[in-house]
N, CA, C and O of each residue as an XYZ file, in Angstrom:
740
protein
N       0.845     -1.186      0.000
C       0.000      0.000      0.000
C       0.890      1.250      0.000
O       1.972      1.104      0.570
N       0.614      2.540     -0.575
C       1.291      3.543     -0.931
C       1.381      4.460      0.466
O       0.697      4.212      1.459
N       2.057      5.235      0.403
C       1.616      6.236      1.478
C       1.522      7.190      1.154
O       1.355      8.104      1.962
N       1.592      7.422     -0.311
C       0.648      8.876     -1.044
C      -0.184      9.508     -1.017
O      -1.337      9.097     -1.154
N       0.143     10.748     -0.825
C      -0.952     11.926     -0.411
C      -0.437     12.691     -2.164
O       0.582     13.329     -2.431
N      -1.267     12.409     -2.816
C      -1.543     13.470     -4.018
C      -0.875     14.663     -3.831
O      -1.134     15.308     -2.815
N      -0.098     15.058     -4.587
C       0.292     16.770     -4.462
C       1.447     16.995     -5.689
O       2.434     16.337     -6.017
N       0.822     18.283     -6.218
C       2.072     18.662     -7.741
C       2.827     19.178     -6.918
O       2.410     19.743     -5.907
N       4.174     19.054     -7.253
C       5.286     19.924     -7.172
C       5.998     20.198     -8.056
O       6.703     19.409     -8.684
N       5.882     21.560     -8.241
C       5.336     22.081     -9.772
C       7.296     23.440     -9.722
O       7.563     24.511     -9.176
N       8.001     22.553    -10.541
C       9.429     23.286    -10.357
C       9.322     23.886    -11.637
O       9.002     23.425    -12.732
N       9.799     25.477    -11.101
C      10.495     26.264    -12.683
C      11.014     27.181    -12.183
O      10.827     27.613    -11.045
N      11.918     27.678    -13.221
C      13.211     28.436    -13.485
C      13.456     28.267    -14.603
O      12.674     27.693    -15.361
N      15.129     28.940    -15.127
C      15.606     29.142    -16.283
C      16.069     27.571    -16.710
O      16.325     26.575    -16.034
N      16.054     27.789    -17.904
C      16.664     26.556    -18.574
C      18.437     25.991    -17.679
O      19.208     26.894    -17.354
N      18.679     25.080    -17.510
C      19.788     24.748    -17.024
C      19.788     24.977    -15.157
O      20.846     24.794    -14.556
N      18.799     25.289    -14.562
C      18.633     25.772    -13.554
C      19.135     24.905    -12.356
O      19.753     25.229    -11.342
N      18.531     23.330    -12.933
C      18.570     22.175    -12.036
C      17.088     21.644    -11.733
O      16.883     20.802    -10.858
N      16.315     22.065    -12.330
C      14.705     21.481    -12.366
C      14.865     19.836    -12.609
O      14.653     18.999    -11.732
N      15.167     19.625    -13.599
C      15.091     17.887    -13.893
C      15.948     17.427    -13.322
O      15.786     16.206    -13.313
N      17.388     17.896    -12.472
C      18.172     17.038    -11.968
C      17.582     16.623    -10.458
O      17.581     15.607     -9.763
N      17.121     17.878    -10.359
C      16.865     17.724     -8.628
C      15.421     17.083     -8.874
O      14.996     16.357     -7.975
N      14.799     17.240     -9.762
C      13.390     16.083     -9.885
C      14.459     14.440     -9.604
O      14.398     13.583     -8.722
N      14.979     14.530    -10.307
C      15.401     12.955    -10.784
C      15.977     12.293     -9.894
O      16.100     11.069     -9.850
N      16.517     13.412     -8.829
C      17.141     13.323     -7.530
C      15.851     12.536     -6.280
O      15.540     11.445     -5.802
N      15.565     13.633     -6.251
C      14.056     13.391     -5.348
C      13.199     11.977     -5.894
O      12.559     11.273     -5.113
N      13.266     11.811     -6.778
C      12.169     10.376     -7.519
C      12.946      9.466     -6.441
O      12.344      9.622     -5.379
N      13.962      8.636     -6.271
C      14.423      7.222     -5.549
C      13.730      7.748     -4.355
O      12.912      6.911     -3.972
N      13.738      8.910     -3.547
C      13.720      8.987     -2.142
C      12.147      8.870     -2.073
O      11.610      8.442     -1.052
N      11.424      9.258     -3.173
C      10.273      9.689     -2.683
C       9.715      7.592     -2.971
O       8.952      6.913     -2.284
N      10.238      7.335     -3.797
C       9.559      5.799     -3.615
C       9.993      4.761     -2.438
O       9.466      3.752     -1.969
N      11.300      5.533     -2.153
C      11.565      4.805     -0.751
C      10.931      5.185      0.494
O      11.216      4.994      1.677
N      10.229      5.627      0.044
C       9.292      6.074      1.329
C       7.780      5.485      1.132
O       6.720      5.626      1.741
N       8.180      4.793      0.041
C       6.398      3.630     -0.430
C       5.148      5.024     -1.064
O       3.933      5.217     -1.023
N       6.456      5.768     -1.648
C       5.076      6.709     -2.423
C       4.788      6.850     -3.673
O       5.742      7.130     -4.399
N       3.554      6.722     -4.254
C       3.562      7.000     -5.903
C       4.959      8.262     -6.553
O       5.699      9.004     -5.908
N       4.862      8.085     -7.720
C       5.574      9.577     -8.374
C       5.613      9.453     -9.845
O       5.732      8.407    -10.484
N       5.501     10.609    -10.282
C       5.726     10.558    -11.619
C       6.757     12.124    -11.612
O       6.924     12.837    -10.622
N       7.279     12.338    -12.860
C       7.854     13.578    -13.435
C       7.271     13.748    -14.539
O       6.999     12.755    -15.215
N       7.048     14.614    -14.840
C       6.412     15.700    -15.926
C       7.724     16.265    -16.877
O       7.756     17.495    -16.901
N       8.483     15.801    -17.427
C       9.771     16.537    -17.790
C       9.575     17.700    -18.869
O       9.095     17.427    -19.969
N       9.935     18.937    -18.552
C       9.442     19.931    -19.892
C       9.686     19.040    -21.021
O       8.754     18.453    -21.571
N      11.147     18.891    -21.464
C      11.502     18.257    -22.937
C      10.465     17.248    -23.168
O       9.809     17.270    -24.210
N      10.245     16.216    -22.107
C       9.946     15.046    -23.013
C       8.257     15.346    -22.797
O       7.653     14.461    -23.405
N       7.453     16.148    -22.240
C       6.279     16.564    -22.621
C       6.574     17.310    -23.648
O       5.644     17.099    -24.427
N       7.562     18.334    -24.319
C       6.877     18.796    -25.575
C       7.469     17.648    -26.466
O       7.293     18.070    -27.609
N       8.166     16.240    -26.567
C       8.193     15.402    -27.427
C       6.784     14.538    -27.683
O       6.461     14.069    -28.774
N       6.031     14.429    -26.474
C       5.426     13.773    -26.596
C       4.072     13.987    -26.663
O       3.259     13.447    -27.412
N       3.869     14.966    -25.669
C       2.063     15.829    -25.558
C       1.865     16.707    -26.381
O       0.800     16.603    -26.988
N       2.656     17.749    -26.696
C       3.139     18.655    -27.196
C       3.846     18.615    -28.552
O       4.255     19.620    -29.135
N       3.913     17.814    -28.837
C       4.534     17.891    -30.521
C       4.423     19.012    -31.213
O       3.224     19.288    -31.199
N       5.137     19.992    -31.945
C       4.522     20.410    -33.033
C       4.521     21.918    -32.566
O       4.700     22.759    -33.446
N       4.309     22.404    -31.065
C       4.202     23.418    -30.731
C       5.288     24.751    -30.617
O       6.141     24.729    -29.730
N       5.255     25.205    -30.989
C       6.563     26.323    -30.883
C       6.944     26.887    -29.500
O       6.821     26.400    -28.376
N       7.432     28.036    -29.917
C       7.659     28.453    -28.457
C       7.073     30.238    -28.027
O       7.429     31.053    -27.177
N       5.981     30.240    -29.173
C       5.303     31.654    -28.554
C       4.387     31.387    -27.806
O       3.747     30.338    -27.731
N       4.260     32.582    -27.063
C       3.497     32.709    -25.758
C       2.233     32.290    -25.716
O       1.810     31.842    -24.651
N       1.386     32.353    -26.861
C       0.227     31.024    -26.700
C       1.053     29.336    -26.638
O       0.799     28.658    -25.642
N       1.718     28.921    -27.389
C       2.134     27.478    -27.644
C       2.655     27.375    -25.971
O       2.025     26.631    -25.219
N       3.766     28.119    -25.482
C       4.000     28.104    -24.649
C       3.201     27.897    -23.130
O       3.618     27.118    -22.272
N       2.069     28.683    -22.988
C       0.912     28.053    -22.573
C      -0.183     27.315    -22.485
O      -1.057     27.368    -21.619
N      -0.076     26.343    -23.790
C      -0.705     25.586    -23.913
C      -0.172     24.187    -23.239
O      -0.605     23.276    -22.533
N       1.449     24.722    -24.120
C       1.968     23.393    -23.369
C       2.276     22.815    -21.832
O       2.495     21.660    -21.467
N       2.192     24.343    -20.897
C       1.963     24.540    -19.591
C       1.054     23.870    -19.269
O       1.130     22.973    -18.430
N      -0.484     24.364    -20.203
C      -1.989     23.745    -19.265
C      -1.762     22.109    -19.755
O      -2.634     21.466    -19.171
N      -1.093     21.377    -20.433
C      -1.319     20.009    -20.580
C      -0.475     19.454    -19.396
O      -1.081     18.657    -18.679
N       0.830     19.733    -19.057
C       1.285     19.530    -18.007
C       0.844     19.801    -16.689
O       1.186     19.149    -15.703
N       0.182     20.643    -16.687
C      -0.963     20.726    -15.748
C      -1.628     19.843    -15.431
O      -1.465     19.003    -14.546
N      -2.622     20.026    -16.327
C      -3.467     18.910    -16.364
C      -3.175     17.090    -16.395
O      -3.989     16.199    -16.153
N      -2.332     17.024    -16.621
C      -1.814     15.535    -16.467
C      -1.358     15.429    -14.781
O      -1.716     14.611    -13.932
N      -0.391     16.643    -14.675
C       0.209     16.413    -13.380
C      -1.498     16.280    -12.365
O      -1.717     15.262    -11.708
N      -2.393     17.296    -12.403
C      -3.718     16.918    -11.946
C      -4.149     16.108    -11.903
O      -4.575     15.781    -10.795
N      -4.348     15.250    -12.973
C      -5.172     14.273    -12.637
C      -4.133     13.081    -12.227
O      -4.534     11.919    -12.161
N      -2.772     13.433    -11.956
C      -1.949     11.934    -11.138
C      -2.070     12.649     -9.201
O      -2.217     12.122     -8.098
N      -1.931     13.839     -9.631
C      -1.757     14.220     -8.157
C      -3.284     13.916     -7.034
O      -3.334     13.780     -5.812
N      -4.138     13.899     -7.850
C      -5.739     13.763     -7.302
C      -6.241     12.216     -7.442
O      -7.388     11.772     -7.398
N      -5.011     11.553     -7.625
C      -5.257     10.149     -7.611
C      -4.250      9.562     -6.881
O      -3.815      8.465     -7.231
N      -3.615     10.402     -5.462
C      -2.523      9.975     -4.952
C      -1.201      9.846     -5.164
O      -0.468      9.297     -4.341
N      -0.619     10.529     -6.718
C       0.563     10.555     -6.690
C       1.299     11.663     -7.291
O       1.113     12.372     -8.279
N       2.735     11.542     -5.833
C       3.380     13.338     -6.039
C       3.382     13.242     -7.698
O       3.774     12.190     -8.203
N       3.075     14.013     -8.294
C       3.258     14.144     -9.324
C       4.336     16.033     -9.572
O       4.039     17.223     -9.470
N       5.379     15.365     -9.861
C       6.621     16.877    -10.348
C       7.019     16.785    -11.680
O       7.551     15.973    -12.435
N       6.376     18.388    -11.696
C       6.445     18.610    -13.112
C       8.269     19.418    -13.314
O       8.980     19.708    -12.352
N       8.537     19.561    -14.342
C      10.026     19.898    -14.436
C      10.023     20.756    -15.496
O      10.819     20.211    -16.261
N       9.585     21.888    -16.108
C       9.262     22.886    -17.288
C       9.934     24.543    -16.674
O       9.780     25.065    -15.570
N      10.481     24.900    -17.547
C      10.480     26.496    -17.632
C       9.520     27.305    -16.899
O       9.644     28.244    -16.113
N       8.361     26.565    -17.461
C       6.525     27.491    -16.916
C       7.543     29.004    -16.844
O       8.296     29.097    -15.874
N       7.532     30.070    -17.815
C       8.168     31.349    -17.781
C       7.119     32.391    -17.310
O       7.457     33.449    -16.780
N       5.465     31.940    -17.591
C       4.599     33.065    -17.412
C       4.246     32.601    -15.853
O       4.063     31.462    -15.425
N       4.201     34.305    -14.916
C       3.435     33.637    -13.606
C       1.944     33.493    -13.712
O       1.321     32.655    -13.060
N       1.347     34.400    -14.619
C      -0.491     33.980    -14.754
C      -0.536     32.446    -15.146
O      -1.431     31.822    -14.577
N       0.120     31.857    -15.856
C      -0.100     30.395    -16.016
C      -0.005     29.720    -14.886
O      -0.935     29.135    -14.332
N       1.389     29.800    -14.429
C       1.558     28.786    -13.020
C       0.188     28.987    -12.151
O      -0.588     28.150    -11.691
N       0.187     30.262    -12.105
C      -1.134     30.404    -10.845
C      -2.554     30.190    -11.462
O      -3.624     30.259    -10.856
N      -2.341     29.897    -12.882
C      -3.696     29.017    -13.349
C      -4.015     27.732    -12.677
O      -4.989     27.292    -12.067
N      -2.768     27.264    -13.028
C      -2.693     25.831    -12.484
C      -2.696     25.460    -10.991
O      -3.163     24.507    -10.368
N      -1.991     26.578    -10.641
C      -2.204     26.224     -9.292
C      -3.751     26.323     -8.557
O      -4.086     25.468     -7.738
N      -4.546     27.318     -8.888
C      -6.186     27.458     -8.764
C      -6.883     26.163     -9.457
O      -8.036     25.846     -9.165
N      -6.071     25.409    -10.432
C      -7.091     24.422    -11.230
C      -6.778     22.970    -10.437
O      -7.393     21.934    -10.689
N      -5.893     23.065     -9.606
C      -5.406     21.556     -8.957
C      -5.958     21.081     -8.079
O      -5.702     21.483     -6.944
N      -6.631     20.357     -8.226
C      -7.558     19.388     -7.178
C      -6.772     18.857     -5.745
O      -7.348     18.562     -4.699
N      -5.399     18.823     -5.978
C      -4.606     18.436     -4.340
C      -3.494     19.583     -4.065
O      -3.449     20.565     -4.806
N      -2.501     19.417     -2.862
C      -2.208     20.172     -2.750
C      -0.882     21.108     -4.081
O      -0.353     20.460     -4.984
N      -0.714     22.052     -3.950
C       0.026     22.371     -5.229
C       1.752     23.149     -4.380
O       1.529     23.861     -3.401
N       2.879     23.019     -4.681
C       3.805     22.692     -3.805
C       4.656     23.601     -5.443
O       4.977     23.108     -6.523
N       4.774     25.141     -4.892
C       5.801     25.673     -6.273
C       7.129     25.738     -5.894
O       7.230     26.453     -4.896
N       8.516     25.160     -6.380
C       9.180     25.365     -6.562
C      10.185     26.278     -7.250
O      10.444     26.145     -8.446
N      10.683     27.098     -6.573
C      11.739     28.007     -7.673
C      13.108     27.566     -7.783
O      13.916     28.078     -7.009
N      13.490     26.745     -8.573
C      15.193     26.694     -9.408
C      15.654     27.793     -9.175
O      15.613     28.401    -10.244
N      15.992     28.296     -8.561
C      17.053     29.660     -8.994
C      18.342     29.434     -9.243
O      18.955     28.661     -8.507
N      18.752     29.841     -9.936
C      20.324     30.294    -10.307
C      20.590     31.599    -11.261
O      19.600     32.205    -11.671
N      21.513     31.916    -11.517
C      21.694     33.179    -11.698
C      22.430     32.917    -13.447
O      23.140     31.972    -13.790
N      22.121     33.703    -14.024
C      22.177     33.682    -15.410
C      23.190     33.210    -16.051
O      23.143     32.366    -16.946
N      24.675     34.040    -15.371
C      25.884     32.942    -15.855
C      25.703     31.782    -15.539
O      25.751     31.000    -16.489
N      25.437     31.186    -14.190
C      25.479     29.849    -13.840
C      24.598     28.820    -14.551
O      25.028     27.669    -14.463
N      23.655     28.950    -15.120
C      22.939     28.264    -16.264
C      23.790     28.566    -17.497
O      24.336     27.612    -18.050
N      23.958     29.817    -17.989
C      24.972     29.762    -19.387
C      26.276     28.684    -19.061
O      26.484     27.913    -19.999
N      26.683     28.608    -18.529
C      28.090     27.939    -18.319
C      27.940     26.286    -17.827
O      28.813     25.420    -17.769
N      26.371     26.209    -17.476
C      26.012     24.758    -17.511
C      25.521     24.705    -18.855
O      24.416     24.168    -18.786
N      25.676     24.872    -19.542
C      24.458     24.769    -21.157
C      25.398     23.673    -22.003
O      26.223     23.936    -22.878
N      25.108     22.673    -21.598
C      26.185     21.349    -22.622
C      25.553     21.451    -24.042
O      26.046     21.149    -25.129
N      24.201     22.011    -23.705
C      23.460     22.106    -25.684
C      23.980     23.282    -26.428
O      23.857     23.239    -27.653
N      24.487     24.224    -25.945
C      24.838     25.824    -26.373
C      23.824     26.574    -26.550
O      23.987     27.584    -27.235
N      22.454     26.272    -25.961
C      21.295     27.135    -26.462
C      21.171     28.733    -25.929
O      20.593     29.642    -26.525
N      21.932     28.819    -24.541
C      22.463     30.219    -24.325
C      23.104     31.130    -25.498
O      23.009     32.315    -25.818
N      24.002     29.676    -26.123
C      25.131     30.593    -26.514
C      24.185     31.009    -28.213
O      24.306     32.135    -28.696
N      23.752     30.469    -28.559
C      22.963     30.238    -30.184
C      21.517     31.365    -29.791
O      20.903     31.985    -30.660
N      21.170     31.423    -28.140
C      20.247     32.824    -28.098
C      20.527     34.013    -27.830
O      19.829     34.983    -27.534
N      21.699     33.849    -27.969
C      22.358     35.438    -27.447
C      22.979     35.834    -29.229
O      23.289     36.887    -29.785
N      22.942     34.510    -29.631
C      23.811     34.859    -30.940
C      22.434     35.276    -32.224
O      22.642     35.589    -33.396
N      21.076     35.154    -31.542
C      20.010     35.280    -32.289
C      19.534     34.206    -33.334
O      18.509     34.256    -34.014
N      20.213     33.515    -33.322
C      20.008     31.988    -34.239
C      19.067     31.501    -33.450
O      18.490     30.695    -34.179
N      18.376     31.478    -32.073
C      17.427     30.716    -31.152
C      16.187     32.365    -30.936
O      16.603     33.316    -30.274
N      14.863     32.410    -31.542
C      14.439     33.522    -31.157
C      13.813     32.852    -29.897
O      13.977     31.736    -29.404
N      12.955     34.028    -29.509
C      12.267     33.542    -28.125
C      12.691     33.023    -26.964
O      11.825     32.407    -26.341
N      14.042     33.097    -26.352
C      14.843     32.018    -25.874
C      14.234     32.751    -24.075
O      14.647     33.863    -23.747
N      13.748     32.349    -23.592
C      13.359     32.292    -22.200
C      14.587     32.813    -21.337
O      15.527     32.023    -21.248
N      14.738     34.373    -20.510
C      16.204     34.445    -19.973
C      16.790     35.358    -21.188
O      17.222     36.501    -21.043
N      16.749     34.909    -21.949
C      17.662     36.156    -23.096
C      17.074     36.712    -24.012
O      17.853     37.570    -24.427
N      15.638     36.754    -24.907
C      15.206     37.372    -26.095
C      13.561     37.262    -25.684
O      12.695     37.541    -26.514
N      13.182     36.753    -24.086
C      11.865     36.219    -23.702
C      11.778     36.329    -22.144
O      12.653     35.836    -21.431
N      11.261     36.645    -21.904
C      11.216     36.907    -20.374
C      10.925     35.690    -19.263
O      10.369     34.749    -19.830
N      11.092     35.508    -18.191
C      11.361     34.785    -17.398
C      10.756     35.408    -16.133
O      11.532     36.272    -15.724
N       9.492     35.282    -15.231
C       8.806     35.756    -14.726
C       8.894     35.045    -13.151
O       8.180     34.071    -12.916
N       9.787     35.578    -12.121
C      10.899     35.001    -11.176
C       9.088     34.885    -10.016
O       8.234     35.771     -9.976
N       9.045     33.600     -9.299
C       7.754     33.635     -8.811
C       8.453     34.309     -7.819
O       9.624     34.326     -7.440
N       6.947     35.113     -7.355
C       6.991     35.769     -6.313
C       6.400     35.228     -4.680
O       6.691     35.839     -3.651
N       5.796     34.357     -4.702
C       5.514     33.247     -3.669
C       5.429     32.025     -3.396
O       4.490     31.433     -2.865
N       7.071     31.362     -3.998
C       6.650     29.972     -4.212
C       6.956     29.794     -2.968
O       7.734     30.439     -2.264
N       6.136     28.641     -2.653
C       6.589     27.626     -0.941
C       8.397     27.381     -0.818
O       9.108     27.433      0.185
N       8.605     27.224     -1.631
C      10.387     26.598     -1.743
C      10.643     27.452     -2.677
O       9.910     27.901     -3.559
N      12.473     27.786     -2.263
C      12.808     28.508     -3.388
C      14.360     27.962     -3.070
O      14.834     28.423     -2.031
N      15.011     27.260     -3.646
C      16.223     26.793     -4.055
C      17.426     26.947     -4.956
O      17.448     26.648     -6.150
N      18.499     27.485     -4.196
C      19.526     28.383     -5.036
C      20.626     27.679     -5.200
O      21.667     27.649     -4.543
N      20.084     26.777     -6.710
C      21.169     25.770     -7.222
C      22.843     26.094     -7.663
O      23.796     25.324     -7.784
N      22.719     27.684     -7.851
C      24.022     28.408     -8.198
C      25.574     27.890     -6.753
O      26.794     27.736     -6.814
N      24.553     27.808     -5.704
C      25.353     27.944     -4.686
C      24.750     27.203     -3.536
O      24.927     27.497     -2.354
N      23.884     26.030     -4.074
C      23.620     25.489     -2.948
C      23.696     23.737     -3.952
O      23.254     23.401     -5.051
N      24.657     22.842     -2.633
C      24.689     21.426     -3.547
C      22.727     20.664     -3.204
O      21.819     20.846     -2.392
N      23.001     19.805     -4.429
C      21.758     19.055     -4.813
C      21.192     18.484     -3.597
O      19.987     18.247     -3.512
N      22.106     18.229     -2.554
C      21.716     17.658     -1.023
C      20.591     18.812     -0.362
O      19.480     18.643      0.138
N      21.186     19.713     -0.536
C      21.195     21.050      0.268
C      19.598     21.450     -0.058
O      18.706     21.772      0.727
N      19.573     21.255     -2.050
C      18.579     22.119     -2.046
C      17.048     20.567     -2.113
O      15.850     20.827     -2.226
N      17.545     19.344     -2.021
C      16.497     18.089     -2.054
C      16.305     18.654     -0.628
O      15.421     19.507     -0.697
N      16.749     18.536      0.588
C      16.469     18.686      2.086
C      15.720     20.052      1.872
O      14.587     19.836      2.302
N      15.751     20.695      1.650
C      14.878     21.884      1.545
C      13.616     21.600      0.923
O      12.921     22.599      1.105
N      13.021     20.799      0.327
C      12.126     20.338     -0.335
C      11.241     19.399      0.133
O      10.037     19.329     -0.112
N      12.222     18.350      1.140
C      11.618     17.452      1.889
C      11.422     18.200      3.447
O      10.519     17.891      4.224
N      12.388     19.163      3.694
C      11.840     19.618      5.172
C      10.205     20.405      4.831
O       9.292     20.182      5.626
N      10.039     21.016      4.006
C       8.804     21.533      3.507
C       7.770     20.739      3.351
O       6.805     20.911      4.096
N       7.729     19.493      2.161
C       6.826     18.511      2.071
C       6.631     17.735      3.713
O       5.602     17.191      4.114
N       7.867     17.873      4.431
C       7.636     17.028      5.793
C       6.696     17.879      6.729
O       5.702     17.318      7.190
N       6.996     19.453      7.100
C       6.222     19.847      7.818
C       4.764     20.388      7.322
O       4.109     21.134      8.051
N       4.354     20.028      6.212
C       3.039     20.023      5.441
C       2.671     18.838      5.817
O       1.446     18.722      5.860
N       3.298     17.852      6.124
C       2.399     16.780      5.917
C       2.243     16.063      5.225
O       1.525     15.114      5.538
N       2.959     16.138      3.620
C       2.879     15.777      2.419
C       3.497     14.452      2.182
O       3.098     13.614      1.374
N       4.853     14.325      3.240
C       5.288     13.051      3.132
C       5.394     12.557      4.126
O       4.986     13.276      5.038
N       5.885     11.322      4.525
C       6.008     10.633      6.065
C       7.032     11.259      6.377
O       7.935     11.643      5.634
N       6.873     11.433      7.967
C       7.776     11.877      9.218
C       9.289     11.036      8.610
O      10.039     11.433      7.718
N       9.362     10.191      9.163
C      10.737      9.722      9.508
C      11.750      9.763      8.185
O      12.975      9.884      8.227
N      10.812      9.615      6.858
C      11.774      9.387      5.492
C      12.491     10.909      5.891
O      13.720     10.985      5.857
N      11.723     12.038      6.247
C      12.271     13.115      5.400
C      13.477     13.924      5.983
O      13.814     14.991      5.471
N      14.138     13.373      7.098
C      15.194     13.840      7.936
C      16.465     13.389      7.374
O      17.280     13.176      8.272
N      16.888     13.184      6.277
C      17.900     13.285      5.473
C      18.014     12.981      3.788
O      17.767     11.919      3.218
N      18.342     13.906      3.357
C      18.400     13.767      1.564
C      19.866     13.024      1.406
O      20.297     12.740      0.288
């Protein structure tokens, strides 16, 4: 039997931020604790839900509300469901967050602009600064820094330990996960 309590935890920031690492991080711990989970990964939702969609500010929110909505209907059926996307607009996030049937848990990636350029193994910094990438989220597109997420995690200068325990001391004193798992990442 699970010990899942439904709830999105819904991470964004800039590209390269640490959203999918520290998701991918958190996934072993959270099943060792006997709980559902899924990830929502930006990339491989726009490979897969999302096909086809570009990257202007309608496409861009469309592809938000499907991740939404998926992460919804896993989170309202008992499992953390973390999504891992850019989400750049804050009226979207806080769409979603009003449309979520369990609890909704925002995460902010932060890092600071060099520190994502200088992680960029794809060069997409370097190809949007060079204008070959339009729209680029952070450099030619805006990036809309939340202003009240529950967690806010500063991957520039804080290790992956540092900023998972920050995530689980939060989900722990909510309630969200069991007591005893969450006293060490």
């Amino acid at each position: 039997m699970s010990n899942s309590k439904g709830f999105t935890l819904w991470f964004t920031g800039l590209s390269g931020a640490g959203k999918s690492t520290l998701a991918q991080y958190l996934i072993p711990m959270f099943r060792d604790m006997n709980c559902n989970v899924e990830c929502l990964d930006g990339d491989e939702v726009r490979e897969n839900l999302s096909k086809g969609l570009g990257f202007s500010k309608e496409d861009r929110d469309t592809n938000i509300r499907r991740i939404g909505y998926v992460a919804n209907m896993l989170s309202r059926n008992g499992v953390i469901s973390i999504t891992a996307a850019i989400s750049p607009y804050a009226s979207i996030r806080d769409e979603m967050r009003e449309k979520c049937d369990a609890a909704f848990v925002e995460v902010y990636v932060e890092a600071p602009l060099e520190v994502v350029e200088a992680r960029d193994t794809k060069g997409l910094y370097k190809k949007a600064r060079a204008g070959i990438i339009k729209q680029f989220t952070g450099i030619s597109d805006p990036y809309e820094e939340p202003k009240n997420a529950e967690i806010t995690v500063h991957t520039g200068d804080q290790s992956i330990e540092e900023s998972a325990q920050a995530v689980l001391d939060y989900l722990h004193a909510k309630g969200l996960i069991p007591a005893k798992e969450a006293q060490k990442a």
